[in-house]
PyMOL Python script that loads the backbone (N, CA, C, O; Angstrom):
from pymol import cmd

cmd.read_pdbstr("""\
ATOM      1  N   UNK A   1     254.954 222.705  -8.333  1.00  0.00           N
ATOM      2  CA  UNK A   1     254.734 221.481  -9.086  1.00  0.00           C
ATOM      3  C   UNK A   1     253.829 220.523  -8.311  1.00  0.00           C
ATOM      4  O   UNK A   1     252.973 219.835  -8.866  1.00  0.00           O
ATOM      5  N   UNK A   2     254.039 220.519  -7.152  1.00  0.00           N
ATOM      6  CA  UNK A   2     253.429 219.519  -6.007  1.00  0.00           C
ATOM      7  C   UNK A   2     252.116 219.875  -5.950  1.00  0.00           C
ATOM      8  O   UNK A   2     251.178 219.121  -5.691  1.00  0.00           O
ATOM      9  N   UNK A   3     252.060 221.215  -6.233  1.00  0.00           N
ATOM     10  CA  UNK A   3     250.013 221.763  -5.943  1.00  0.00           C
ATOM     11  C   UNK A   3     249.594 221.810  -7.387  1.00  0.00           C
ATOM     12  O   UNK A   3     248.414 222.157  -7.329  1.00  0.00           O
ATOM     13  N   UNK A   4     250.012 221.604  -9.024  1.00  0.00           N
ATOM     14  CA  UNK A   4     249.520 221.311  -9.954  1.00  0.00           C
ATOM     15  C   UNK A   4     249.025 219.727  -9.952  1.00  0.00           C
ATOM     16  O   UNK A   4     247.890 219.350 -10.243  1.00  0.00           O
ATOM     17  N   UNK A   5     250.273 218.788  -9.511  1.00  0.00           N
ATOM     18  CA  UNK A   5     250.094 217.575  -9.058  1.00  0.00           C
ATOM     19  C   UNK A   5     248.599 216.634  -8.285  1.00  0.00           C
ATOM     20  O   UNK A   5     247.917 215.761  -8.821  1.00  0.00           O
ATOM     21  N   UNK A   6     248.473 217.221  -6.887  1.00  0.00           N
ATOM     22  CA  UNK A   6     247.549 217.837  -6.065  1.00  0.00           C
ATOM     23  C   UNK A   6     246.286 218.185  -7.010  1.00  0.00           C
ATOM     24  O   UNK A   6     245.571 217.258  -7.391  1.00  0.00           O
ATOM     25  N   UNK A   7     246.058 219.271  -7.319  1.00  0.00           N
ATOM     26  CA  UNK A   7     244.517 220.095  -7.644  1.00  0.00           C
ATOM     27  C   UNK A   7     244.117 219.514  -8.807  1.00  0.00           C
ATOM     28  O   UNK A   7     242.953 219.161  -8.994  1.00  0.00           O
ATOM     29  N   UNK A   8     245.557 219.307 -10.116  1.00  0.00           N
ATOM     30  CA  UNK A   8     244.756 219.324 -11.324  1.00  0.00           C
ATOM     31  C   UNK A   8     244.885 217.600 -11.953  1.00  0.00           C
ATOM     32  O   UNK A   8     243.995 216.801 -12.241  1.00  0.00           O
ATOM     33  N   UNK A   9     245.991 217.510 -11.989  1.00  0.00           N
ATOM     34  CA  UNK A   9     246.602 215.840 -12.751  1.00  0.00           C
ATOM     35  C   UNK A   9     245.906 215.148 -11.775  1.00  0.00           C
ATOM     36  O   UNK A   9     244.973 214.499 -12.247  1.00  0.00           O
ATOM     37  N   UNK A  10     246.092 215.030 -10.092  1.00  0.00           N
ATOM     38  CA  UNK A  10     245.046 214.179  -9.458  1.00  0.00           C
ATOM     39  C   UNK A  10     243.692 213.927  -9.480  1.00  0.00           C
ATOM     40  O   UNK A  10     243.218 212.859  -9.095  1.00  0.00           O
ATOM     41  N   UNK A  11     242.980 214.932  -9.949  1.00  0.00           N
ATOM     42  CA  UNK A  11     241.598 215.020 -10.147  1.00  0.00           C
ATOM     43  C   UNK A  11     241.330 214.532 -11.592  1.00  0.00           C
ATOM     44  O   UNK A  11     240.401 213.891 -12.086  1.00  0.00           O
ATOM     45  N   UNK A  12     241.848 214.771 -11.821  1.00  0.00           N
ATOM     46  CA  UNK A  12     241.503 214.322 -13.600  1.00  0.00           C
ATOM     47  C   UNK A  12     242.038 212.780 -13.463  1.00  0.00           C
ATOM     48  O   UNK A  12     241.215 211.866 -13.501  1.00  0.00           O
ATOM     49  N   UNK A  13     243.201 212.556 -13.329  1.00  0.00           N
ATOM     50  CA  UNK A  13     243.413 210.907 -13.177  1.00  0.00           C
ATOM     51  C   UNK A  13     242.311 209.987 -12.802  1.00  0.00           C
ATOM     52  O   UNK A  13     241.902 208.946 -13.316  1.00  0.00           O
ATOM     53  N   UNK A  14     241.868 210.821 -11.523  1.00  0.00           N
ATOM     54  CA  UNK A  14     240.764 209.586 -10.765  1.00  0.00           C
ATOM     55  C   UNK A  14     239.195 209.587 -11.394  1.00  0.00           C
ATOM     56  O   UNK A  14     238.296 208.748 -11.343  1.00  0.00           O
ATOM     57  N   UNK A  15     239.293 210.984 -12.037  1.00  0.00           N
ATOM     58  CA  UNK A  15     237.986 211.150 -12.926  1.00  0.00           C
ATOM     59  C   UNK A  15     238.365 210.313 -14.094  1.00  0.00           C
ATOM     60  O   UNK A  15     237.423 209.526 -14.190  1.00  0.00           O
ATOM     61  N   UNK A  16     239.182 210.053 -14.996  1.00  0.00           N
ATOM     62  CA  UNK A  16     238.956 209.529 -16.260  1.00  0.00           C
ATOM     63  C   UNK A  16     239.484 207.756 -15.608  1.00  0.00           C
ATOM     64  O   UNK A  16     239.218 206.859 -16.408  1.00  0.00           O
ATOM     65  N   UNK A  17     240.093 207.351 -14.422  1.00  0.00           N
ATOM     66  CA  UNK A  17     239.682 206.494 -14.204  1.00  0.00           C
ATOM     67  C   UNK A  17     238.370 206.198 -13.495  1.00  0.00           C
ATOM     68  O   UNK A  17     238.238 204.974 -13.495  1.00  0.00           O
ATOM     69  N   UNK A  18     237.441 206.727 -12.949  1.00  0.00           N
ATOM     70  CA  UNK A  18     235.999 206.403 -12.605  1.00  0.00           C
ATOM     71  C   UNK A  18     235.435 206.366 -13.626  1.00  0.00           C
ATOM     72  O   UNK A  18     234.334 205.907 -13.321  1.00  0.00           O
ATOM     73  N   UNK A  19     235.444 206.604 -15.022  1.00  0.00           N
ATOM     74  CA  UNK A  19     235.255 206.392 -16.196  1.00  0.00           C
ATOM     75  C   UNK A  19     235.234 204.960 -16.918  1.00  0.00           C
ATOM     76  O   UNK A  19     234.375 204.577 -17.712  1.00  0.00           O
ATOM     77  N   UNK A  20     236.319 204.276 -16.493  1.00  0.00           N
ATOM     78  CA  UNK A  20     237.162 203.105 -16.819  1.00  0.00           C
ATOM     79  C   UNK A  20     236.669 202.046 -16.092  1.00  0.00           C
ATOM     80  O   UNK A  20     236.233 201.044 -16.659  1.00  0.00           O
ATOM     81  N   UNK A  21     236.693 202.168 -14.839  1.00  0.00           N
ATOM     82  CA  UNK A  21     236.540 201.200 -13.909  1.00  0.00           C
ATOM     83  C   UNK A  21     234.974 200.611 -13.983  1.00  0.00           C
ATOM     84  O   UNK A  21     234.024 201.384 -14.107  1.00  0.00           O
ATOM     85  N   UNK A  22     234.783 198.966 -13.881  1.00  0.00           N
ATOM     86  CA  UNK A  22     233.926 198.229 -14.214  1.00  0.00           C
ATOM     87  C   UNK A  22     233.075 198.210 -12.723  1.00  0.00           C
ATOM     88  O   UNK A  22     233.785 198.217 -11.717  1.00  0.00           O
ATOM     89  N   UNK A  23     231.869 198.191 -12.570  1.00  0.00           N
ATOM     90  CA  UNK A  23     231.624 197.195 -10.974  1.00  0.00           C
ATOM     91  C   UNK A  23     231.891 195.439 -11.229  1.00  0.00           C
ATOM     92  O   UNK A  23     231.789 194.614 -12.136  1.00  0.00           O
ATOM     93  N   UNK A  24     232.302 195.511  -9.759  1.00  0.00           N
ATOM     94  CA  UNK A  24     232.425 194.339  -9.401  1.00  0.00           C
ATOM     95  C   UNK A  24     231.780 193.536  -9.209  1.00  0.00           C
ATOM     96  O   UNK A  24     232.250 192.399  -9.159  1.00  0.00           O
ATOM     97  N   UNK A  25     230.168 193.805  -8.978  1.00  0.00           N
ATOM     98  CA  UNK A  25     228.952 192.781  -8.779  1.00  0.00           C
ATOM     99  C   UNK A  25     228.174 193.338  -9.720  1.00  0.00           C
ATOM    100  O   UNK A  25     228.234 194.562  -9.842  1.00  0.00           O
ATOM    101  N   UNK A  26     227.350 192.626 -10.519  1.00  0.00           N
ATOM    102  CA  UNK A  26     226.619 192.820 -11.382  1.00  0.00           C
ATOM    103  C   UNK A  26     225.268 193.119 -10.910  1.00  0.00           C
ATOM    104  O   UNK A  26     224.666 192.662  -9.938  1.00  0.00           O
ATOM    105  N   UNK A  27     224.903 193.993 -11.808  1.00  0.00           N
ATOM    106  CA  UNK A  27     223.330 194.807 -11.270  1.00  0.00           C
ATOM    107  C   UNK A  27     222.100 193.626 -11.167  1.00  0.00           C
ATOM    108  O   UNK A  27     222.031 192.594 -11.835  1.00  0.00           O
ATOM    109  N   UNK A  28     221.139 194.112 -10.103  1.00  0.00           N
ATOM    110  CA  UNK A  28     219.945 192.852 -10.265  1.00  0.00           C
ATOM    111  C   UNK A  28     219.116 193.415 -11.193  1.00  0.00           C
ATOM    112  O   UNK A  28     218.897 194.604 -11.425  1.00  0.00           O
ATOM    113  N   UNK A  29     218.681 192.426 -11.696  1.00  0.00           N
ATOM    114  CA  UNK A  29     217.995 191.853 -12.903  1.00  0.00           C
ATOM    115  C   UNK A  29     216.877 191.783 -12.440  1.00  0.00           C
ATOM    116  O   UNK A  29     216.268 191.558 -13.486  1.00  0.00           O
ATOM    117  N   UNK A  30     216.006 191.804 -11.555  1.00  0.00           N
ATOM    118  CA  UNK A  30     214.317 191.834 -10.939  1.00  0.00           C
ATOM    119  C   UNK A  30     213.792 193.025 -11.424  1.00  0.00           C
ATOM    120  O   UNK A  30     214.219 194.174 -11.301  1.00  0.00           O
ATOM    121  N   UNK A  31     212.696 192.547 -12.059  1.00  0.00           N
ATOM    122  CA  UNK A  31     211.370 193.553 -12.999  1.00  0.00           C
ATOM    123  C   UNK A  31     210.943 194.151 -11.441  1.00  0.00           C
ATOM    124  O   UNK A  31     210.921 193.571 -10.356  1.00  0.00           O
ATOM    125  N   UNK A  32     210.682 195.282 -11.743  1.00  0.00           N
ATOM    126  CA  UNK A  32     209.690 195.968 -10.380  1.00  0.00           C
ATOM    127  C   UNK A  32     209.874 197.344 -10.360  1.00  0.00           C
ATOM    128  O   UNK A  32     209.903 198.070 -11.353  1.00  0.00           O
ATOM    129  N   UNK A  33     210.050 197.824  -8.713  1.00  0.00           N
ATOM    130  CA  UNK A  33     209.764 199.403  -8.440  1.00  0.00           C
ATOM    131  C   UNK A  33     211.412 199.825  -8.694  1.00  0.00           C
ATOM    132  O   UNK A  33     212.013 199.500  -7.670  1.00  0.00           O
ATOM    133  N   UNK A  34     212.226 200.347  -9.553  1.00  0.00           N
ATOM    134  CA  UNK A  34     213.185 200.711  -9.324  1.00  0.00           C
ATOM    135  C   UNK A  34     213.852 201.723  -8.344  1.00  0.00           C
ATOM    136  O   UNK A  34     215.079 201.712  -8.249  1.00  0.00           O
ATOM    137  N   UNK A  35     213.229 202.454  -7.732  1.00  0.00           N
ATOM    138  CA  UNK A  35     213.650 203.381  -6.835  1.00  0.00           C
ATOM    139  C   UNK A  35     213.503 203.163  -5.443  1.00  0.00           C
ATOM    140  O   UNK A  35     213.889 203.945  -4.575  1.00  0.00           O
ATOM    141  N   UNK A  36     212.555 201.351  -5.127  1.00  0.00           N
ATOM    142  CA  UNK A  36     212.228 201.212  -3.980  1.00  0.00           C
ATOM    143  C   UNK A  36     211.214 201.914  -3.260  1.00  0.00           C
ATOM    144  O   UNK A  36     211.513 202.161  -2.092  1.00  0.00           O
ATOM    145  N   UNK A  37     210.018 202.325  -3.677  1.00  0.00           N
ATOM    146  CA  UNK A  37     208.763 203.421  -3.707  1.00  0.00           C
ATOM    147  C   UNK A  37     208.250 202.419  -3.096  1.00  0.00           C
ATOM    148  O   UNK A  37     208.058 202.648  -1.902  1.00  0.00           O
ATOM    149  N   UNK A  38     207.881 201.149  -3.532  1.00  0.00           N
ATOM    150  CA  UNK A  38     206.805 200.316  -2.791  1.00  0.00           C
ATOM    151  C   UNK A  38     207.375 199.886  -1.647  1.00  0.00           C
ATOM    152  O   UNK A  38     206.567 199.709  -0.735  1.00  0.00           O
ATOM    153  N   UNK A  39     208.654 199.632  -1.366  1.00  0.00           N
ATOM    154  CA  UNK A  39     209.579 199.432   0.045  1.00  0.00           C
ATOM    155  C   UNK A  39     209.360 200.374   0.823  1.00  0.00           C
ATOM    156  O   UNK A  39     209.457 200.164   2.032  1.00  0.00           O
ATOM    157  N   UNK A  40     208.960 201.836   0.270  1.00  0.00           N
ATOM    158  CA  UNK A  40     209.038 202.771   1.792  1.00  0.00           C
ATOM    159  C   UNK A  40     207.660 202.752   2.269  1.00  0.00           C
ATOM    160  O   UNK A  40     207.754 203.389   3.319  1.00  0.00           O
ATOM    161  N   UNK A  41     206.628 202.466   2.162  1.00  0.00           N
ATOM    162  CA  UNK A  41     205.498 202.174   2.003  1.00  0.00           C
ATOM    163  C   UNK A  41     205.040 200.692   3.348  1.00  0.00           C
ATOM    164  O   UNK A  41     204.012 200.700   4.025  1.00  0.00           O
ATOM    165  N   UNK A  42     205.816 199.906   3.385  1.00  0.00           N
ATOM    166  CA  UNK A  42     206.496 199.115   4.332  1.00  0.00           C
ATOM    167  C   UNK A  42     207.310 199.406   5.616  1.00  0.00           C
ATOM    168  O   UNK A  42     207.578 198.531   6.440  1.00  0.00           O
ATOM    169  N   UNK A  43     207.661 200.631   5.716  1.00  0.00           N
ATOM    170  CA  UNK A  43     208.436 200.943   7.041  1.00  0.00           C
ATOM    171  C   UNK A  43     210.050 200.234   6.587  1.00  0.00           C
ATOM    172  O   UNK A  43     210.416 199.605   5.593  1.00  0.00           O
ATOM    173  N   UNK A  44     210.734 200.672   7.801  1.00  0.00           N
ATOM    174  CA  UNK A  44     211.568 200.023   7.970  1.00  0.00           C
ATOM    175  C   UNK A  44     212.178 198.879   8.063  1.00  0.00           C
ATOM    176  O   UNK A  44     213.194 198.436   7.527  1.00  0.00           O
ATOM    177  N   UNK A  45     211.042 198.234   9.200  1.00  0.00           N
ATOM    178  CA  UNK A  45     211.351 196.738   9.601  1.00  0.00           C
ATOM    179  C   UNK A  45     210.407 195.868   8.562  1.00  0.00           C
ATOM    180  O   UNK A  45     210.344 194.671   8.842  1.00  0.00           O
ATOM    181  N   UNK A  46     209.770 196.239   7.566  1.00  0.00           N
ATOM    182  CA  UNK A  46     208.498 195.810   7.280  1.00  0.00           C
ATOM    183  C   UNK A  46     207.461 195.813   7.302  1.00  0.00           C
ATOM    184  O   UNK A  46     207.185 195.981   8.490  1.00  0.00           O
ATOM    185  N   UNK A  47     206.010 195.687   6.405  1.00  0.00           N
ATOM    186  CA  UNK A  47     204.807 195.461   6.954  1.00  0.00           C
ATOM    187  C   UNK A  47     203.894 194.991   8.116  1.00  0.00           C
ATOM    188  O   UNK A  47     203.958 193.762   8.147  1.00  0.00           O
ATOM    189  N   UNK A  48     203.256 195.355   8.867  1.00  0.00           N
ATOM    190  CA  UNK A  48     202.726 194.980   9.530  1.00  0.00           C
ATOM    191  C   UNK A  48     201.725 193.813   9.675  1.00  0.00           C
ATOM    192  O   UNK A  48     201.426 193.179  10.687  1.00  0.00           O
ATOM    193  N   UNK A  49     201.208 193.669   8.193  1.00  0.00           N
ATOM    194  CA  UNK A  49     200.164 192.529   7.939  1.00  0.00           C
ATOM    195  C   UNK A  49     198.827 192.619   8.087  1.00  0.00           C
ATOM    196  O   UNK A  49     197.989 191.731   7.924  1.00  0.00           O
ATOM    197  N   UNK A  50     198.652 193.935   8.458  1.00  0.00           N
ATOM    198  CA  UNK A  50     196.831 194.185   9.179  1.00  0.00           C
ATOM    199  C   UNK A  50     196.663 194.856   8.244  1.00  0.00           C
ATOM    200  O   UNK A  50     197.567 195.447   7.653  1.00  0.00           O
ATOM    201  N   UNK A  51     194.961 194.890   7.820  1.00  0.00           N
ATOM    202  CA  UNK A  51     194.256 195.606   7.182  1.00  0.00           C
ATOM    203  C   UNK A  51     193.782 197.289   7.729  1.00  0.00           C
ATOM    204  O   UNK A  51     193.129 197.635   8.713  1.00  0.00           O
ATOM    205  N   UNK A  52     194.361 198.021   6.738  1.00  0.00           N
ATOM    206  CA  UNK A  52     194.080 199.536   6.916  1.00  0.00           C
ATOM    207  C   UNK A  52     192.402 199.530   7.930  1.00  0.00           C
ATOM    208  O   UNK A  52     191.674 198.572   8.192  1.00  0.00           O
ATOM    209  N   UNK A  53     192.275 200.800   8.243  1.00  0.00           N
ATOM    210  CA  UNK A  53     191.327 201.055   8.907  1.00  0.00           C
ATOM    211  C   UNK A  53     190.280 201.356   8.082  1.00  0.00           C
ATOM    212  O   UNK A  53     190.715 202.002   7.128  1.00  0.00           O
ATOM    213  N   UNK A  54     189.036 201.176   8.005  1.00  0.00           N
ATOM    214  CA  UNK A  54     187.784 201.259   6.623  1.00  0.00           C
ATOM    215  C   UNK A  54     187.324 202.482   7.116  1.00  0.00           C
ATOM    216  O   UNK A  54     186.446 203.006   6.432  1.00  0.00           O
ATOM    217  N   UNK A  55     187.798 203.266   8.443  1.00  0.00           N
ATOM    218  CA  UNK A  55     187.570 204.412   8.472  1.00  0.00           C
ATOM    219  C   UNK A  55     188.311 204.980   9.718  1.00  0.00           C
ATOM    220  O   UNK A  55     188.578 204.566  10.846  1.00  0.00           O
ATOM    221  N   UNK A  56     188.514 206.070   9.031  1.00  0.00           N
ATOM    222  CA  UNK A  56     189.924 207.203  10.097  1.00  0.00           C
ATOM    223  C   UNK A  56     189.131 207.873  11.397  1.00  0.00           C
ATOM    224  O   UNK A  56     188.545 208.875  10.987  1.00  0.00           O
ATOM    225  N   UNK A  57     189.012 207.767  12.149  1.00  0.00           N
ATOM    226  CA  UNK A  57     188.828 208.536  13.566  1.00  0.00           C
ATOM    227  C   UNK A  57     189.417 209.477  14.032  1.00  0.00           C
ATOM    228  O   UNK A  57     190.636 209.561  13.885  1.00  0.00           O
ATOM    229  N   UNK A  58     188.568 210.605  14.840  1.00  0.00           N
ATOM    230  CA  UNK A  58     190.078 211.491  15.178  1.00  0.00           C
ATOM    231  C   UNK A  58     190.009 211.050  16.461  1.00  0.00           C
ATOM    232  O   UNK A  58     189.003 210.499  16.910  1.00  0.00           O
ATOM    233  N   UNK A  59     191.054 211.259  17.121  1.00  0.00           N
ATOM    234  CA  UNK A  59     191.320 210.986  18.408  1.00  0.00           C
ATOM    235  C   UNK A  59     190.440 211.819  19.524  1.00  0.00           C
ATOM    236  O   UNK A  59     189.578 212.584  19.092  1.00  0.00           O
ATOM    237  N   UNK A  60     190.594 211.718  20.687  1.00  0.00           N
ATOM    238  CA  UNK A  60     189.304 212.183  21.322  1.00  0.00           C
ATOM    239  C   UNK A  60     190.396 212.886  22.709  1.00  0.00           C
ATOM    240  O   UNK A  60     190.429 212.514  23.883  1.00  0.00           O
ATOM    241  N   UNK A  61     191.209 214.006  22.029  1.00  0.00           N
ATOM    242  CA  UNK A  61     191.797 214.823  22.769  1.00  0.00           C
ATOM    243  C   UNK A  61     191.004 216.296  22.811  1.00  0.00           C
ATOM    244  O   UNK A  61     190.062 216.670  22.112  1.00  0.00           O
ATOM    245  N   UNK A  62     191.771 217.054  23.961  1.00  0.00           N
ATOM    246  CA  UNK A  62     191.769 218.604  24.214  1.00  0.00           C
ATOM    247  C   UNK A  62     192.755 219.360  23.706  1.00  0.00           C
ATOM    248  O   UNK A  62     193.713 218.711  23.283  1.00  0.00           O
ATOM    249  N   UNK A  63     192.812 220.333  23.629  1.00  0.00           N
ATOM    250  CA  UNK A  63     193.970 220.852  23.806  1.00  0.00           C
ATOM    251  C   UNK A  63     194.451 221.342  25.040  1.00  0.00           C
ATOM    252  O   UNK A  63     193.790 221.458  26.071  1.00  0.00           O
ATOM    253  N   UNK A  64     195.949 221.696  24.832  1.00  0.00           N
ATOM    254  CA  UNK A  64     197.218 221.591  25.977  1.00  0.00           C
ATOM    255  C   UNK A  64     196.288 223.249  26.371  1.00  0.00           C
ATOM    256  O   UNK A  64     196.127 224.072  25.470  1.00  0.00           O
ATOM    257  N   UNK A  65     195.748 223.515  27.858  1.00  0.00           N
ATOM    258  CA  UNK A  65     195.903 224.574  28.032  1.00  0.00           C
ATOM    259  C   UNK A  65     197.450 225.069  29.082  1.00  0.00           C
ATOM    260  O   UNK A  65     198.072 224.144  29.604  1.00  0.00           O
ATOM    261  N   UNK A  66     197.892 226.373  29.276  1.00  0.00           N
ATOM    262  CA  UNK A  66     198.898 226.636  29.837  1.00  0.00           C
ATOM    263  C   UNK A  66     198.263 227.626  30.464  1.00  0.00           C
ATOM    264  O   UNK A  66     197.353 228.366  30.088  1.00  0.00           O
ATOM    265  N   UNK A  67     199.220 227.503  32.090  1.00  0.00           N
ATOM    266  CA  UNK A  67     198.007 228.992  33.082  1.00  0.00           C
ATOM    267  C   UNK A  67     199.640 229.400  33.184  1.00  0.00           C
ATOM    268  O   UNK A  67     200.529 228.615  33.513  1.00  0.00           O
ATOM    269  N   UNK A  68     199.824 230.837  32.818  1.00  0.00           N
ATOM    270  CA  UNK A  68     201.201 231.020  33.158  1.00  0.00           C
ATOM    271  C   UNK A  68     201.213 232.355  33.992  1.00  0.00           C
ATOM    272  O   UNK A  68     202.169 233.123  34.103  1.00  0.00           O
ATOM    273  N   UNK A  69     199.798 232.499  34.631  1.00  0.00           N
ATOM    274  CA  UNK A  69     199.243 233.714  35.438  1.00  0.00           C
ATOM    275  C   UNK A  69     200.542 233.670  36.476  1.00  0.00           C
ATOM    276  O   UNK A  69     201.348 234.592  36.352  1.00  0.00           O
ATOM    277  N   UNK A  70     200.695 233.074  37.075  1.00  0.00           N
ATOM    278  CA  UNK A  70     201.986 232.829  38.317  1.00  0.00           C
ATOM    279  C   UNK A  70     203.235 232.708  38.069  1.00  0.00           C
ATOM    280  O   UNK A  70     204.097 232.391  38.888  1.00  0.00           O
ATOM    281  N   UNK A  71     203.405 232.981  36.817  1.00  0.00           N
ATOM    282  CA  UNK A  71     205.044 233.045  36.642  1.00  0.00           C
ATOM    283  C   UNK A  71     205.056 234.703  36.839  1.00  0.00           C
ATOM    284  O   UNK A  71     203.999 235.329  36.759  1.00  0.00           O
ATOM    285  N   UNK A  72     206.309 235.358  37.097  1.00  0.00           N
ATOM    286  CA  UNK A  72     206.443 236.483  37.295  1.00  0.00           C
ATOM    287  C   UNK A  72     206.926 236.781  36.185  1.00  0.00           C
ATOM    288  O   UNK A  72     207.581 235.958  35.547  1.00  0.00           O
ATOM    289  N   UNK A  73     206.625 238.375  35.616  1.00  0.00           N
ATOM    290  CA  UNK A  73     207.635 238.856  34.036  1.00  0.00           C
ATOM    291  C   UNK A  73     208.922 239.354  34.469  1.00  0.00           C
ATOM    292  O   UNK A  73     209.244 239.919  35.515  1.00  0.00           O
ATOM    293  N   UNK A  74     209.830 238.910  33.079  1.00  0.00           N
ATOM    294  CA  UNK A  74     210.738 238.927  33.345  1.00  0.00           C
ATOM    295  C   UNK A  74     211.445 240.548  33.080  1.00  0.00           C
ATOM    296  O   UNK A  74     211.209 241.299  32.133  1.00  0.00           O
ATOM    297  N   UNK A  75     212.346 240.774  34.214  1.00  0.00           N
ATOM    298  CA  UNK A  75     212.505 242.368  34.703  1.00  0.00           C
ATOM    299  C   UNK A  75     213.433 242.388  32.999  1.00  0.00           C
ATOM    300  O   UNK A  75     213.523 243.569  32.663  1.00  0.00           O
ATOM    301  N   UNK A  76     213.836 241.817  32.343  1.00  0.00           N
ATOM    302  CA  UNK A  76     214.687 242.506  31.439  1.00  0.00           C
ATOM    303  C   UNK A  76     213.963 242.554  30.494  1.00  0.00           C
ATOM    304  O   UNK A  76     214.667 242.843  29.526  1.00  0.00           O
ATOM    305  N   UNK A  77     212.232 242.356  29.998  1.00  0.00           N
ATOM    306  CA  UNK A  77     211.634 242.598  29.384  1.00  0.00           C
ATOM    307  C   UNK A  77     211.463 244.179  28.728  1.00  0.00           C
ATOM    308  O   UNK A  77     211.305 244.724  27.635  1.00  0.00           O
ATOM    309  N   UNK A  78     211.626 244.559  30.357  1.00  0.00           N
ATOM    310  CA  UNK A  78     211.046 246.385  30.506  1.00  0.00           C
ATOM    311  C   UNK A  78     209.590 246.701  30.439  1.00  0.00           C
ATOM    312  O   UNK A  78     209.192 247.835  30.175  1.00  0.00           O
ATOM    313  N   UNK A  79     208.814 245.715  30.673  1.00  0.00           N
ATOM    314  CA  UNK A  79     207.461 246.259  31.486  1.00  0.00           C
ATOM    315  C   UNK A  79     207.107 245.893  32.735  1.00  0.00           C
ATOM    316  O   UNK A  79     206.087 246.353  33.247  1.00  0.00           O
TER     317      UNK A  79
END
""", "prot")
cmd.dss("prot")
cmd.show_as("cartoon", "prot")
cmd.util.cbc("prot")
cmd.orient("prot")
């Protein structure tokens, strides 16, 4: 009786009351981006305030070389 209680009457109770139940603060009413699209666009903390760059640069790197001539192979490889 205790695990019909449990699995089935409890689940259904709290479902047809989440049904019922009102919120407590009322939704905002501001015309705009509903999903917050133009907020992520802003970062986290906010905008920065500066004007985009009028043109993208690439950075003026190499690439990473690696010399791994001096490491020894490893014996459980098998060569």
């Amino acid at each position: 009786m205790s695990m019909f209680l449990l699995f089935v009457a409890l689940p259904v109770a709290l479902t047809l009351l989440a049904w019922r139940i009102k919120p407590l603060v009322g939704r905002e009413n501001r015309p705009g981006d509903g999903h917050g699209g133009g907020l992520v666009g802003t970062g986290f903390f906010g905008g920065h305030g500066l004007d985009p760059d009028p043109q993208v640069q690439r950075e003026d790197t190499e690439p990473v070389r690696f010399d791994l001539t001096s490491v020894a192979p490893d014996p459980r490889q098998g060569k």
